[in-house]
C-alpha positions as CSV (number, residue, x, y, z in Angstrom):
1,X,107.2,90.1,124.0
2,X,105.2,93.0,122.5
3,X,102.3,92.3,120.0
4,X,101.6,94.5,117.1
5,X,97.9,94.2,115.5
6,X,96.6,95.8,112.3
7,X,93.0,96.1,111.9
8,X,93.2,96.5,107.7
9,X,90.2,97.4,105.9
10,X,90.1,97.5,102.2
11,X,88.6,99.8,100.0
12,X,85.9,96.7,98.8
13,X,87.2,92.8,99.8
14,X,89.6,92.1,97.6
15,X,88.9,88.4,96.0
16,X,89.9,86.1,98.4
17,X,93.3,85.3,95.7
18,X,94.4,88.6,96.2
19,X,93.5,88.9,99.8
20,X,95.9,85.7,100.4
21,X,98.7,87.0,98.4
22,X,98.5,90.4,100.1
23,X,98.8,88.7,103.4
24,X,101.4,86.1,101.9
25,X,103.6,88.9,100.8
26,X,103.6,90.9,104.1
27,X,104.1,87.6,106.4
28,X,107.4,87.0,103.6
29,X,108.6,90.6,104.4
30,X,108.6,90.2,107.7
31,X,109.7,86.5,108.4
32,X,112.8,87.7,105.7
33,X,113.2,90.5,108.4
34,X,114.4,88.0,110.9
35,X,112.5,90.3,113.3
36,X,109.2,88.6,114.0
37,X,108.7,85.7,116.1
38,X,105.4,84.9,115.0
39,X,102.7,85.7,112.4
40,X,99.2,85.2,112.0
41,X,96.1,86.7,109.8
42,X,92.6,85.9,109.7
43,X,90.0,87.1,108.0
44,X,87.0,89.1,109.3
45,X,83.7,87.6,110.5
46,X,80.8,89.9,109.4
47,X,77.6,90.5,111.3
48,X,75.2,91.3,110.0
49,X,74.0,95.5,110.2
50,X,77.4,95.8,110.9
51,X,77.6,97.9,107.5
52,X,75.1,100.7,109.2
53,X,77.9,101.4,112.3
54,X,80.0,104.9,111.2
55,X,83.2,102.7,112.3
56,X,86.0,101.0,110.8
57,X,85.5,97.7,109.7
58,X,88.2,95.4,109.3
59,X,88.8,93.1,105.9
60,X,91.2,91.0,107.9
61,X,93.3,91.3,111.4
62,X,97.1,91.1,111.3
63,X,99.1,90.2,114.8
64,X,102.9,89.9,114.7
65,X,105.1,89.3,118.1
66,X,108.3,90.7,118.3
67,X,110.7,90.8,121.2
68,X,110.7,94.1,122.4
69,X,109.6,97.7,121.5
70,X,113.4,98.0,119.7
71,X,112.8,95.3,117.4
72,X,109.4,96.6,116.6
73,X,110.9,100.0,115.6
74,X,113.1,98.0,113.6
75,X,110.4,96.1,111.9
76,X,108.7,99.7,110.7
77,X,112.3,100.1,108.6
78,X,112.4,97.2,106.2
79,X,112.5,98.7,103.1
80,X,110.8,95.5,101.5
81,X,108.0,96.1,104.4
82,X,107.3,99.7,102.2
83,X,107.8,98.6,99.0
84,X,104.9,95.8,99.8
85,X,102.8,98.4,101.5
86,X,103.1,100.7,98.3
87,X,102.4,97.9,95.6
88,X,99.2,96.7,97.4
89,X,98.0,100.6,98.2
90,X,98.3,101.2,94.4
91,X,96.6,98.4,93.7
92,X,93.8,98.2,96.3
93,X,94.2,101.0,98.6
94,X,93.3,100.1,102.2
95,X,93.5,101.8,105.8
96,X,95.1,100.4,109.0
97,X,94.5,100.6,112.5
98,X,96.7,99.0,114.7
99,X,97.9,98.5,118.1
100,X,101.0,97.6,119.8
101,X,100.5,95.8,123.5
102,X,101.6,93.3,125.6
103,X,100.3,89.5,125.1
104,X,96.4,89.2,125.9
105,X,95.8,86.4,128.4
């Protein structure tokens, strides 16, 4: 099983409404993909002076499992994945680090 996590930092939090349906609509996209075995999102826990670090700081974290390198290729082709991606950067444009690795123990 390979594990693919985003590390997705808006341009300013979105309100938490939209922040939810952004992650709704990219868990839909996938799990209509038939691709992903699992999902899961969650939020990012500030601390505080984290603001004064010259890094990238996450809005929320993203982690999808899929069975094999193949099938994560695969997943980088929905169309509906790009069509999501390009509603949400026209409407609050974001930047994404991600990494794809085995399961952390």
């Amino acid at each position: 099983m390979i594990q693919h996590t985003m590390i997705v930092s808006f341009d300013g939090t979105p309100p938490d409404t939209e922040l939810d349906q952004y992650l709704a609509d990219i868990e839909r996209v996938m799990a209509d993909s038939g691709l992903v075995q699992s999902f899961a999102a969650r939020r990012h826990l500030p601390v505080p002076g984290e603001e004064a670090i010259p890094a990238m700081i996450a809005t929320v974290v993203v982690q999808l499992a899929v069975a094999d390198m193949d099938t994560l290729a695969k997943a980088f082709t929905v169309p509906a994945l790009h069509d999501v991606i390009a509603h949400w950067q026209a409407r609050r444009p974001y930047k994404v680090a991600w990494a794809n690795h085995e399961v952390l123990a």
